[in-house]
DSSP file (Angstrom, degrees, kcal/mol; ACC not computed):
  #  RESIDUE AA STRUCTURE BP1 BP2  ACC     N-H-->O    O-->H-N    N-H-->O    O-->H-N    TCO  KAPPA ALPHA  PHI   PSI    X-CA   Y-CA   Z-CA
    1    1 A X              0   0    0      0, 0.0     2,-0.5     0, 0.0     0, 0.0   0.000 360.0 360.0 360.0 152.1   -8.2   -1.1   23.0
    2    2 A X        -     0   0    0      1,-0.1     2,-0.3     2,-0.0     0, 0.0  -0.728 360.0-118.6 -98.4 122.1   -9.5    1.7   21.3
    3    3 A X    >   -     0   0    0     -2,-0.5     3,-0.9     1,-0.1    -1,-0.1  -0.394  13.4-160.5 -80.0 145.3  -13.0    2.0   19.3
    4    4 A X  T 3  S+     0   0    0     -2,-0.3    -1,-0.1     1,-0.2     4,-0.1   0.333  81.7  76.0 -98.6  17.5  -12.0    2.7   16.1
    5    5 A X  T 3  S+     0   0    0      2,-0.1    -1,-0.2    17,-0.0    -2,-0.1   0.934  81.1  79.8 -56.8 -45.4  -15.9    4.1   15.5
    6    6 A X  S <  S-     0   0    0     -3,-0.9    15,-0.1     1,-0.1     2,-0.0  -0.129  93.7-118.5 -76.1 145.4  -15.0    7.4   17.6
    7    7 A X        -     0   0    0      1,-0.1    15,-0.3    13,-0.1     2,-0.2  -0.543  17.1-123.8 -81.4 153.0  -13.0    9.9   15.1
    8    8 A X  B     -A   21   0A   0     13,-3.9    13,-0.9    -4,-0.1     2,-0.8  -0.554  20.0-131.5 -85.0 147.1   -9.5   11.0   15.8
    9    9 A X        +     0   0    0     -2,-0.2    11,-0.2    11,-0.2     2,-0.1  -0.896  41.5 174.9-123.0 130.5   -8.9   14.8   16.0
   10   10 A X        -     0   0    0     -2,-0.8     9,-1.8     9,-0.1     2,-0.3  -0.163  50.0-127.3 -92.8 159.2   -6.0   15.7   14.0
   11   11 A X  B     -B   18   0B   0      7,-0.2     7,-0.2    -2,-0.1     2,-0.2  -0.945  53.7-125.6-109.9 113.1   -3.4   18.4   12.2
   12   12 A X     >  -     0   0    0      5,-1.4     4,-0.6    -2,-0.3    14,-0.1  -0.277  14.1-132.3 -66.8 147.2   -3.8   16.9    8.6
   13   13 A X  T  4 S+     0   0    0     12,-0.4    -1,-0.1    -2,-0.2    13,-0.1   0.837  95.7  39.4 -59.5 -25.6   -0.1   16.0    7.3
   14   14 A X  T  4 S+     0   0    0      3,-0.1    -1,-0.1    11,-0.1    12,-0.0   0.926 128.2  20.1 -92.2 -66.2   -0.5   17.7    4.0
   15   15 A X  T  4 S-     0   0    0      2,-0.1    -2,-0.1    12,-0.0    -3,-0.1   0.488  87.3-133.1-102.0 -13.8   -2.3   20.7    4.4
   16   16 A X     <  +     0   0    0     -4,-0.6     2,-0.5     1,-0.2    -3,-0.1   0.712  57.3 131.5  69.4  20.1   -1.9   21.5    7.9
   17   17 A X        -     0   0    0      1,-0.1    -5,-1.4    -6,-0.1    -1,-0.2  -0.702  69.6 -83.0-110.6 139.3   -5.7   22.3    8.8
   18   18 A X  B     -B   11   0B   0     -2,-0.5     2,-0.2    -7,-0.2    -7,-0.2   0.238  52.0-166.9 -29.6 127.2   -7.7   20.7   11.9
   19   19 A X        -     0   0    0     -9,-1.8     2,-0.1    -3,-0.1    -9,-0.1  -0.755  19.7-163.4-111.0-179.7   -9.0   17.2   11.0
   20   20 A X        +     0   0    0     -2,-0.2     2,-0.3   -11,-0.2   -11,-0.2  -0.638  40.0 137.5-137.4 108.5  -11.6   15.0   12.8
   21   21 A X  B     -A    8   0A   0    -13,-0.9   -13,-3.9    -2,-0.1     3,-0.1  -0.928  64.7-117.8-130.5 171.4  -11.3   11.3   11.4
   22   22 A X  S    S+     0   0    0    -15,-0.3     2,-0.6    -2,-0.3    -1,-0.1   0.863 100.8  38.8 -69.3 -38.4  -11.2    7.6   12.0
   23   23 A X  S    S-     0   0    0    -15,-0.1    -1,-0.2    -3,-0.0    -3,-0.0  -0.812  81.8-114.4-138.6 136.6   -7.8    7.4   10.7
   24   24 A X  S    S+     0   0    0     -2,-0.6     2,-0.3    -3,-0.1   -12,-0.1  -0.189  77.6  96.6 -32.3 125.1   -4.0    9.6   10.7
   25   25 A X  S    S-     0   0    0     -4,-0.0   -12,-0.4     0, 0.0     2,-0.2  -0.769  83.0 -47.3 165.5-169.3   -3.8   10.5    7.1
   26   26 A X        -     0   0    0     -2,-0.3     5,-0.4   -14,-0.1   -14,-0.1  -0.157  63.4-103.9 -62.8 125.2   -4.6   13.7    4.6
   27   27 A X     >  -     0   0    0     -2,-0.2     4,-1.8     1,-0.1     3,-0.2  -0.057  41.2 -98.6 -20.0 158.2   -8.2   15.4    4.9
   28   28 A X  T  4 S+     0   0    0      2,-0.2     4,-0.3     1,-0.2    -1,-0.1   0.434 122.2  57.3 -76.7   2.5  -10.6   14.5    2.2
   29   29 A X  T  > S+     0   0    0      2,-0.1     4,-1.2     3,-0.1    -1,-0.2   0.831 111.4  40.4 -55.5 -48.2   -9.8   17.8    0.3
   30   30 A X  H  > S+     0   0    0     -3,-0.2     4,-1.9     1,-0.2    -2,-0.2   0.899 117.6  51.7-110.3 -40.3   -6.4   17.0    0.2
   31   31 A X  H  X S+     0   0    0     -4,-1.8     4,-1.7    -5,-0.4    -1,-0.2   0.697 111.3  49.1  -9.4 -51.3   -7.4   13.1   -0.6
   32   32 A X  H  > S+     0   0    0     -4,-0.3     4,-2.4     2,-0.2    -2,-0.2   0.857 106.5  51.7 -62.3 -59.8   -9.5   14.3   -3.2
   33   33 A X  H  X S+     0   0    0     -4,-1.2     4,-2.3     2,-0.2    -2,-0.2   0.987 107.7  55.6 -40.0 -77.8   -6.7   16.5   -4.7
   34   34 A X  H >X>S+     0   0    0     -4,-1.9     4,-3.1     2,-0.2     5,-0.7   0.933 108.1  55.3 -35.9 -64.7   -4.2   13.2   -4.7
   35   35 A X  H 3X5S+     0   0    0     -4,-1.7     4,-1.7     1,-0.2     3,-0.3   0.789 107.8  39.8 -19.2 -86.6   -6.8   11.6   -6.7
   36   36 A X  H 3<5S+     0   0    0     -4,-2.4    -1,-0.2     1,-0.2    -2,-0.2   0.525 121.5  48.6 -49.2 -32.6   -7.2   13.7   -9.3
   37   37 A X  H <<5S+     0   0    0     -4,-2.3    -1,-0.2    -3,-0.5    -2,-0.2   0.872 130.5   3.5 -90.1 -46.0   -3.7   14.2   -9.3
   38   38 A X  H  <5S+     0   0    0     -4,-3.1    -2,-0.2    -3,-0.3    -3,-0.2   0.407  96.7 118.3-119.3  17.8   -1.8   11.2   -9.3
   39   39 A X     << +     0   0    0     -4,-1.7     2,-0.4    -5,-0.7    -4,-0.0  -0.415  39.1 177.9 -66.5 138.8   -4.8    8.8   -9.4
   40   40 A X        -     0   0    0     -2,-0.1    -1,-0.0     0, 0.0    -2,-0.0  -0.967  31.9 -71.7-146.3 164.0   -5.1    6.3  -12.6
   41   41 A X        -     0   0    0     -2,-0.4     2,-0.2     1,-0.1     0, 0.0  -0.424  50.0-105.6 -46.4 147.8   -7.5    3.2  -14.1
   42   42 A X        -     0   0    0      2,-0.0     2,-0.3     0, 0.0    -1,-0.1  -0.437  46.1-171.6 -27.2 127.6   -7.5   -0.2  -12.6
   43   43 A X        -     0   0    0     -2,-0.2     2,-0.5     2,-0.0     0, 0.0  -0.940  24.1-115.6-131.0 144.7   -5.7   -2.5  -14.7
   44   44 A X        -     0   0    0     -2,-0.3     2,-0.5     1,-0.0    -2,-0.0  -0.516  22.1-152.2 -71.9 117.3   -5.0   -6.3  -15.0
   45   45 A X        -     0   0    0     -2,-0.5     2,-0.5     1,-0.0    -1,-0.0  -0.900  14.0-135.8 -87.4 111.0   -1.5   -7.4  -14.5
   46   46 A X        -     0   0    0     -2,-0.5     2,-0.5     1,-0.0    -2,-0.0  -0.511  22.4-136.9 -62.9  93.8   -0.8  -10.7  -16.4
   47   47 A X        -     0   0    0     -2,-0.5     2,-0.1     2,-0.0    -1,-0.0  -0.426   8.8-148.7 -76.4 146.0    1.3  -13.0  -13.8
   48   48 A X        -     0   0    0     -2,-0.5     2,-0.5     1,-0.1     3,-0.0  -0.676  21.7-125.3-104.9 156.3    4.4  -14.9  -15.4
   49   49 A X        -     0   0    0     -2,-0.1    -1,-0.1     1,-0.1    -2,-0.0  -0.784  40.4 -90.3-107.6 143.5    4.9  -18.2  -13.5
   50   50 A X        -     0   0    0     -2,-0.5     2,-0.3     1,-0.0    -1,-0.1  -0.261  39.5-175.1 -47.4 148.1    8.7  -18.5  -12.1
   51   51 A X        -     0   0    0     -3,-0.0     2,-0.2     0, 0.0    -1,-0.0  -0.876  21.9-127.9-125.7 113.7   11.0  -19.9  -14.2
   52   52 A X        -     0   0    0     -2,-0.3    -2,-0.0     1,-0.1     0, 0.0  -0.573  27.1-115.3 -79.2 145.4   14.8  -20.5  -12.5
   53   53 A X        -     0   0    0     -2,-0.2     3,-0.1     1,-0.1    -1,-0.1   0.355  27.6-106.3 -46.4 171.0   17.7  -19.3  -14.3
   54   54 A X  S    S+     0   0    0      1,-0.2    -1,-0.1     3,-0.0    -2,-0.1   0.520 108.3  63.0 -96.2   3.1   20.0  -21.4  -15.5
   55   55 A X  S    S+     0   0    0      2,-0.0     2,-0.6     0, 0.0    -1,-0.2   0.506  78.9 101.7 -98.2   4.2   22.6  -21.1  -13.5
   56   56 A X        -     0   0    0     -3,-0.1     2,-0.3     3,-0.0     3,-0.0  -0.657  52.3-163.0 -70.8 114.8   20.9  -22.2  -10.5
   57   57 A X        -     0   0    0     -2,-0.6     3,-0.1     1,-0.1    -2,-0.0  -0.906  22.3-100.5-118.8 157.9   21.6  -25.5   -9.4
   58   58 A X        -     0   0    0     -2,-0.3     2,-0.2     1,-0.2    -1,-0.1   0.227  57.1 -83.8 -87.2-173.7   19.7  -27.9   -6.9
   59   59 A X    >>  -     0   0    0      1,-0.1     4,-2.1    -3,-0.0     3,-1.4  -0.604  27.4-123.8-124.2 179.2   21.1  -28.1   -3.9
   60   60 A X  H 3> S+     0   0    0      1,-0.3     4,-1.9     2,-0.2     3,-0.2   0.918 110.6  44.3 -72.2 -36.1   24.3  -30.6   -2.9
   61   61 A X  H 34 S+     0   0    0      1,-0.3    -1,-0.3     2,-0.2    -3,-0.0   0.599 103.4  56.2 -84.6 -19.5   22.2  -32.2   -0.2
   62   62 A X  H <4 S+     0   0    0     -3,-1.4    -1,-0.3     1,-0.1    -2,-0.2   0.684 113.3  46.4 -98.2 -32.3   19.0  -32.8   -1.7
   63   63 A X  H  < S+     0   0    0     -4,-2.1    -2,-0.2    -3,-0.2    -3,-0.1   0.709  78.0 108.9 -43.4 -48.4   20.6  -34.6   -4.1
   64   64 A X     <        0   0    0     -4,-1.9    -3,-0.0     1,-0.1    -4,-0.0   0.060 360.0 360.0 -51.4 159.9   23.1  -37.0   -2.6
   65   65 A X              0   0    0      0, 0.0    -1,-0.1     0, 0.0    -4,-0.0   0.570 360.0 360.0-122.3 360.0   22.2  -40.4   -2.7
């Protein structure tokens, strides 16, 4: 297994320029960039608790008696 201290040396995917990192993915330039660019606030998502439809019915077997 490989330690994943030692840096990888790289072609970044975006930008095409020599990397050395711990992990496959865009340079921190081109990371940085991505931020700015499609990056947004943190927000809290309100979860809704399941409800089933009404046309679901229970099933034949779980039923019988």
């Amino acid at each position: 297994m490989d330690d994943l201290s030692t840096p990888l040396e790289f072609e970044c995917p975006r930008c095409h320029e020599a990397v050395e990192a711990r992990f496959y993915g865009p340079c921190d330039g081109c990371r940085a960039q991505l931020r700015a660019a499609l990056g947004g606030d943190a927000r809290e998502v309100e979860a809704v608790e399941y409800e089933p439809k009404m046309n679901v019915t229970p099933n034949a077997v779980a039923t019988k008696d």
